[in-house]
N, C-alpha and C positions, 0 to 999 in steps of 0.2 A: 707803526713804522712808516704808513705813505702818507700820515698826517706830518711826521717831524722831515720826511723826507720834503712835501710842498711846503715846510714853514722855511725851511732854510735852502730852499731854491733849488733843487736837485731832485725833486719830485717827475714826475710824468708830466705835469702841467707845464713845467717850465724847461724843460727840454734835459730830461738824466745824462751826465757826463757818459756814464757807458753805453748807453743809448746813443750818443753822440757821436761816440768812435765809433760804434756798428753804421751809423750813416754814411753818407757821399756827403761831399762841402755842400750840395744844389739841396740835398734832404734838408741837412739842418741849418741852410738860412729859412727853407719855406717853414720848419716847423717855428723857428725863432719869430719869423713874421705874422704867424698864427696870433687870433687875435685870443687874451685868457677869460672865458667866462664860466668856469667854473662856479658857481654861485658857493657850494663847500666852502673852496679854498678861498676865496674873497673874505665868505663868514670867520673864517678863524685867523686869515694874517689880517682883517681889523681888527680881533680881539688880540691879536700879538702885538699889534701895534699900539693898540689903548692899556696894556701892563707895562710897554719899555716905556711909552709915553716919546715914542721917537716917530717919526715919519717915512722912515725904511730909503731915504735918500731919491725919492721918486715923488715930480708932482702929481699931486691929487684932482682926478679932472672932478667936475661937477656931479657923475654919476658911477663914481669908484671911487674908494673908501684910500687910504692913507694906508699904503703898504711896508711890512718892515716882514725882517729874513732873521731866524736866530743868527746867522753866521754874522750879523751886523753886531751881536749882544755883544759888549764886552767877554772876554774870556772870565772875569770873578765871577758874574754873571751863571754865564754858562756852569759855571761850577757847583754853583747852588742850585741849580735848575738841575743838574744831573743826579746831586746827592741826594737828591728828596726821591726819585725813580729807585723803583727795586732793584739790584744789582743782577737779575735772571735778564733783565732789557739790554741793560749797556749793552753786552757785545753785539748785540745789532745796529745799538744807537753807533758803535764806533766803525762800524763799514759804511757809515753816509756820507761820509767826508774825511780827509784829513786833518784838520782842524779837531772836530770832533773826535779823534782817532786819539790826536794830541794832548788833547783838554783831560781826557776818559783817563790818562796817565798820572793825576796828579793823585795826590795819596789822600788830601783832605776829603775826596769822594767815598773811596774803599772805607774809608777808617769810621764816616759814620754809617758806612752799610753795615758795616762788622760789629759794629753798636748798636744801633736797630732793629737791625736782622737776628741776631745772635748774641746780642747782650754782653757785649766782651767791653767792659768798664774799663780793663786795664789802661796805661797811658803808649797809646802806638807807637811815640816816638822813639822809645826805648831799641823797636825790633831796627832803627836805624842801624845800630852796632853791628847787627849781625847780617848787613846787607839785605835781608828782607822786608819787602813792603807789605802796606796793607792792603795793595792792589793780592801780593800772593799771598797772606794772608785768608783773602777771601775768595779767591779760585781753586786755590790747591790743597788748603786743609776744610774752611769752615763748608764752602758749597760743595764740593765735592762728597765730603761726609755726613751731607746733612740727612740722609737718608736712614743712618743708623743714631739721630738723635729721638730719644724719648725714654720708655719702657719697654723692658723684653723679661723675656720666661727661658731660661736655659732651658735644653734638653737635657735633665740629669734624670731620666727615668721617674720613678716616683717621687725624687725629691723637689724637682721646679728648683724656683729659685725668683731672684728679683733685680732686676739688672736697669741701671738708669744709666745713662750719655746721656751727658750733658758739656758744653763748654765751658770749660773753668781757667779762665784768665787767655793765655796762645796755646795752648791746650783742648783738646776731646777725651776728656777720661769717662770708663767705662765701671761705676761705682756697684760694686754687688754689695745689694743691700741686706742685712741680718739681723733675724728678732733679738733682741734683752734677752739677758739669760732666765734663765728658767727658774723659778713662776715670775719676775717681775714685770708684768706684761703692762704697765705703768710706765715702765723709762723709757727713754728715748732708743729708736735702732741703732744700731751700728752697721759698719759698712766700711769697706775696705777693696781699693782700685784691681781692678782683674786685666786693665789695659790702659794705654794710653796714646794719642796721637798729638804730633805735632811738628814744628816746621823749620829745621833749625839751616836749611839752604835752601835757595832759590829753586833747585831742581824738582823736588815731590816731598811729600811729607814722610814723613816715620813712625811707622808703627813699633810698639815696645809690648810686650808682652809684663805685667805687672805679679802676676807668681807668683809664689815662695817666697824666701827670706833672702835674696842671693841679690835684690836689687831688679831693676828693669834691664831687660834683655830683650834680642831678635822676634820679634812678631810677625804675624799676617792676620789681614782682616780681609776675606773674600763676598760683599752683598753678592747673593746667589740669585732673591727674586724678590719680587716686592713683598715689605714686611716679611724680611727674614737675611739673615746675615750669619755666619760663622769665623770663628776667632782659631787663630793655631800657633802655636809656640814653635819656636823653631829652636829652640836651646832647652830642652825639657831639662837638661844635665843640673840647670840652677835651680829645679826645682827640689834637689833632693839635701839631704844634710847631713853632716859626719857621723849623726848617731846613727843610722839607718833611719829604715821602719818605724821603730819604735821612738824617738826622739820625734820623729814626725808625727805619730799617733798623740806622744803628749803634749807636743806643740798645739796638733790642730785642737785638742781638747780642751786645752787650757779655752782657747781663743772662741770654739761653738756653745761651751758650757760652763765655761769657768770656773772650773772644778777636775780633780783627780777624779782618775778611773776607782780608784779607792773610797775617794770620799759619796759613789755613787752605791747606795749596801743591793737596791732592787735588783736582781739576775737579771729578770727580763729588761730591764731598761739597759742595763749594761749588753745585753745583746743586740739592743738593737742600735745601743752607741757606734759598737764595732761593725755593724754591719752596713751601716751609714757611711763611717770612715772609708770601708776598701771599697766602697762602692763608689764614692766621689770620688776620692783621691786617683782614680783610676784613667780621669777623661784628662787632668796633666792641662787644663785652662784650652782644651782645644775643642768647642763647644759649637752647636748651633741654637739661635736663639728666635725666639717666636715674637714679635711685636706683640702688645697689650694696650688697649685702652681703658681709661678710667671710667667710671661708669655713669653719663648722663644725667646731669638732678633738674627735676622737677619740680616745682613750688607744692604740689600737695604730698610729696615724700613724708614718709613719717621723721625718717631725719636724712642728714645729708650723704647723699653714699658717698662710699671712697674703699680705702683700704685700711685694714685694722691686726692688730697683732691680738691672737687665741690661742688659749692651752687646750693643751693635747696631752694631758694625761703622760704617762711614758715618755710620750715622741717628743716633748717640750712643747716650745712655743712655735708656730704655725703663722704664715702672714693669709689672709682670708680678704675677698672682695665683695663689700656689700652694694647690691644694687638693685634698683625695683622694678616692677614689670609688671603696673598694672594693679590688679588687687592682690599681688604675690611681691615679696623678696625672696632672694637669695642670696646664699652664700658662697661662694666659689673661690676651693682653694690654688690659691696658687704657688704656697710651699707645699708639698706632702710627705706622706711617708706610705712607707710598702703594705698598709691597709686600706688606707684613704689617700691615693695616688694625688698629686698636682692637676687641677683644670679637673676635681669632680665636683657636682655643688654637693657642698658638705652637709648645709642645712636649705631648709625651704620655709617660709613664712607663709601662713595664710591671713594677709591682711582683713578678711571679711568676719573670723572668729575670734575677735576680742576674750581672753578670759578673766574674767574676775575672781582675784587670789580668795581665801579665805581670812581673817584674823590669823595676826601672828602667830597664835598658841594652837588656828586649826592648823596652819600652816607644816608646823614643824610635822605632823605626821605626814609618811609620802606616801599612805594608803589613801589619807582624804586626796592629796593631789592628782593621786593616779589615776583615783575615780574621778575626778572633774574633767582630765584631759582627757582620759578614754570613752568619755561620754563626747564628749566634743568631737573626736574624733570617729565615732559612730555615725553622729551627724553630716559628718565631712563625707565620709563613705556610702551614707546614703545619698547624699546631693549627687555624685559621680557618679551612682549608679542609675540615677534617671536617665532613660533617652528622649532624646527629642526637646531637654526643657531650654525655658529664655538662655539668652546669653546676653551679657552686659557689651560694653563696648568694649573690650579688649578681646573677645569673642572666647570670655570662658563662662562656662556654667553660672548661672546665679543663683546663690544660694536661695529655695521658698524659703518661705514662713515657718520660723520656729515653732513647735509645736511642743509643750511643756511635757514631761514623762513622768509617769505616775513612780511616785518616789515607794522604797521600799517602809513597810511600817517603824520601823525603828529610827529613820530619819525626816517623820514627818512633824516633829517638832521643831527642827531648822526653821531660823529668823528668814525671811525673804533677805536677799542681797547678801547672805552668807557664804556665797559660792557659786552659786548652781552651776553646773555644768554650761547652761547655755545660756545664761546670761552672757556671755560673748558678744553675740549675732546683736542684742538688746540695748546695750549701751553705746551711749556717744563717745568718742576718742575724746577726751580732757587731756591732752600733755599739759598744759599748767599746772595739774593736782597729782600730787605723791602717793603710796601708800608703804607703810611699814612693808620689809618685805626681809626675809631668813629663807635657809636652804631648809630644806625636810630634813631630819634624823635620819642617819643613812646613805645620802648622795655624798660624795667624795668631790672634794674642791682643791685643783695644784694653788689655788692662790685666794687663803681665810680671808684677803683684804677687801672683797667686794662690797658694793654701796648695799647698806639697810636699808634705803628707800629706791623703791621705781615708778616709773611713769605709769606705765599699763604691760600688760603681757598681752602674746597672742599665742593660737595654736601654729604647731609647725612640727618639720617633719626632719628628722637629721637622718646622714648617711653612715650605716656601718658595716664592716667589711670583716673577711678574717685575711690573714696573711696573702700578700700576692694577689688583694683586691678579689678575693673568692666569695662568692654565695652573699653579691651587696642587695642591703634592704634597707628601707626605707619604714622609721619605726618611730614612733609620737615621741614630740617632747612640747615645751613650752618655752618659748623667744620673750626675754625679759629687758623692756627695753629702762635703762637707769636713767641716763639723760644724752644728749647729742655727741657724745665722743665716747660711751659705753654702754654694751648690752651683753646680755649672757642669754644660753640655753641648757636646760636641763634634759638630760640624755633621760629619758624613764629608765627602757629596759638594763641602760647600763648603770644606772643610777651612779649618774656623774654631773657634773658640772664646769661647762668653757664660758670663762670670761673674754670680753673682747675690749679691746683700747681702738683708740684711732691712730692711726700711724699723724704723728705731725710734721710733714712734709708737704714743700710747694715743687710739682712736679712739672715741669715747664715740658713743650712737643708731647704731652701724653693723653689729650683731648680727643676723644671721639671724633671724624669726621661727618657720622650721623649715625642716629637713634642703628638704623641696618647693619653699618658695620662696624657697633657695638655686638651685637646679637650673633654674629657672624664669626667674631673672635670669641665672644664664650662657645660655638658650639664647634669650632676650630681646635683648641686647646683642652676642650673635652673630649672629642674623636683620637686624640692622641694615648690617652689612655684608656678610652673604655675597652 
């Protein structure tokens, strides 16, 4: 600010107008009479004077450089020089002058902040009609609300949820995001507006509450504290619909599962349909929501984190965040349900224990599998229980030296590389090379379509609960990685199997501001439910 204030002559150096008026006439001719040797201000009104290629209307003595003042720039001038400044500046740029004050009104300025800043494609001239500029435009909806643009996690108790703002066209709508119905964890999500903001008079903007089937109605939107904000309806009455209850239950059913209550035959799933329903339906869109960052990558990631849609058995399909940490992944849900809450990590990778499947035909038995994981997993259990040993540079344990186990007499006709248990620890990660890959006879899959070939597997550890997140443990399975946008894991003791997709979405404000407070919001959104 005291750079633009000495380019255009109202700086301290050259005697401030209201500095001026606080003097006596005798102050500010001796200050006027002051001789300027600022060496700064010389260095930069030459370089202002060598970009207009003007002389600033003052001659140049032999040992002073060629002086010029913005306030001399043309006004188009000034106008390009303004619009290229991020629009958090202006309003200070426009207390240096009246000119400047003037200039800062023209709309060509706001309209590419509102496009640069916030991506608003649309054509501005259009909000002519309706008497608003892109000057408010960009004061009164886009900077004002920029605080609730990104990712957020409802508080629905155990169900989470997935909630993006974003700016879409003269609008801020609030998109709650939803997995593909169940099993096709393959299509694309769906998603449907829960709010919306925007600016249809000069005064302040309008919140609408987006609801039910009744249309857009009376909203509030209160930011309470950093990264965190709450949404509240103030017409709930549109939320409801002439069938009652039940027209609402097969409404919302059609819409979460795309399917009758009828055509659903499992009891338990049917109960846990209805107890999903009266359990959301119950907050009426008046919610608090938790900001979420995407998860940091890395160049030696095994693949790219982000976020993925997984079955869940029963509870459907489930949206899950993959991201790495070191010689570890996880998985951290951030849908859930009332056994495996939102914000718990559902699974855990141990990037250090590579397993090597068996042939397809050992494969399909899930007693040979059980025993390669649970040997694996011995191993693991042993590593953790040394004290005192190395730790690598993430400052976790490092796994020693594999040590081979004397096998039982009836499997010591096994080919080398048929399996072993620890060949894990022994092999190099190849992602370029495949291998045939089947579920065991036995584990249960919501979705037969998964890929025959995968990259590599590793050992890892899923999370399972009984009802109300009771008596959680942490129990082996095997993280099956297929290629960069799908992986599955197989539950042992549950003998099941979740597939995962990649969610394909570009999510714009939902970048990490660093490695910390990435780490800080997973263990944030997990304290909420453990």
């Amino acid at each position: 600010m005291a750079v633009c204030a000495r380019l255009c002559g109202v700086g301290p150096s050259r005697g401030c107008r209201r500095r001026q008026q606080r003097r006596g006439p005798a102050e500010t001719a001796a200050a006027d009479s002051e001789p300027d040797t600022d060496p700064e201000e010389e260095r930069i009104e030459a370089g202002a004077a060598a970009l207009s290629g003007a002389g600033g209307g003052r001659s140049a003595g032999p040992s002073s450089p060629p002086r010029c003042s913005l306030l001399e720039l043309p006004p188009e001038l000034l106008v390009e020089i303004f619009g290229s400044l991020p629009g958090t500046d202006l309003p200070s740029l426009a207390q240096v002058c009246t000119k400047f004050r003037r200039i800062l009104h023209t709309d060509t300025i706001w309209r590419r902040r509102c496009r640069e800043e916030y991506g608003v494609c649309e054509n501005l001239r259009k909000l002519e009609i309706t008497g608003v500029s892109c000057r408010d435009v960009y004061a009164k909806l886009l900077h004002r609300y920029r605080h609730i643009l990104g990712l957020w996690q409802p508080d629905i108790g155990p169900y989470g949820g997935l909630l993006n703002v974003v700016v879409d066209g003269f609008f801020i709508i609030g998109w709650m995001y939803l997995p593909p119905h169940d099993p096709h964890v393959d299509d694309p999500m769906r998603f449907k507006p829960l709010f919306r903001i925007h600016l249809m008079e000069r005064k302040s903007a309008t919140v609408e509450c987006m609801y039910g089937h009744r249309g857009p109605h009376n909203g509030h939107i209160q930011i309470m504290k950093k990264d965190e904000f709450s949404t509240k309806c103030n017409q709930t009455d549109h939320h409801r619909m002439s069938g009652g209850r039940q027209e609402e239950f097969r409404t919302w059913l059609r819409e979460e599962w795309g399917r009758t209550l009828e055509d659903i035959f499992h009891e338990h799933m049917q109960e846990l349909i209805l107890m999903k329903f009266i359990y959301t339906s119950q907050y009426d869109n008046c919610l608090t929501y938790r900001r979420i960052y995407l998860p940091p990558s890395h160049p030696d990631d095994l693949i790219r984190p982000g976020l993925f849609k997984g079955t869940y058995g029963s509870h459907g399909l489930e949206i899950v965040m993959l991201s790495f940490h070191g010689k570890h992944a996880r998985g951290t849900k951030i849908t859930g349900d009332p056994n495996i809450p939102a914000g718990q990590q559902t699974v855990e990778i141990d990037l250090r224990y590579r397993i090597q499947l068996p042939d397809v035909e050992s494969l399909r038995d899930f007693s040979e599998l059980s025993r390669i994981v649970l040997e694996v997993g011995e191993q693991v259990r042993q590593e953790q229980q040394q004290e005192g040993g190395p730790e690598d540079s993430e400052g976790e344990p490092r796994p020693g030296p594999v040590q081979p186990h004397a096998e039982p007499p009836a499997e010591q006709g096994r080919e080398p590389g048929d399996g072993g248990a620890l060949a894990a620890a022994e092999q190099p990660v190849q992602s370029g090379q495949g291998q045939p890959f089947v579920l065991p006879v036995g584990v249960s899959s919501r979705n037969e379509d998964y890929p025959r070939t995968c990259r590599m597997c590793f050992y890892g550890t899923g999370l399972i609960a009984g009802h109300g997140f009771t008596s959680p443990e942490r129990t082996p399975g095997v993280f099956v990685l297929f290629d960069e946008d799908r992986f599955g894991f197989i539950w042992l003791e549950l003998k099941s199997f979740s597939l995962y997709s990649r969610i394909q979405a570009t999510f714009r404000n939902a970048d990490s501001p660093s490695p910390q407070a990435f780490e800080e919001m997973l263990k944030n959104i997990q304290s909420l439910t453990s």
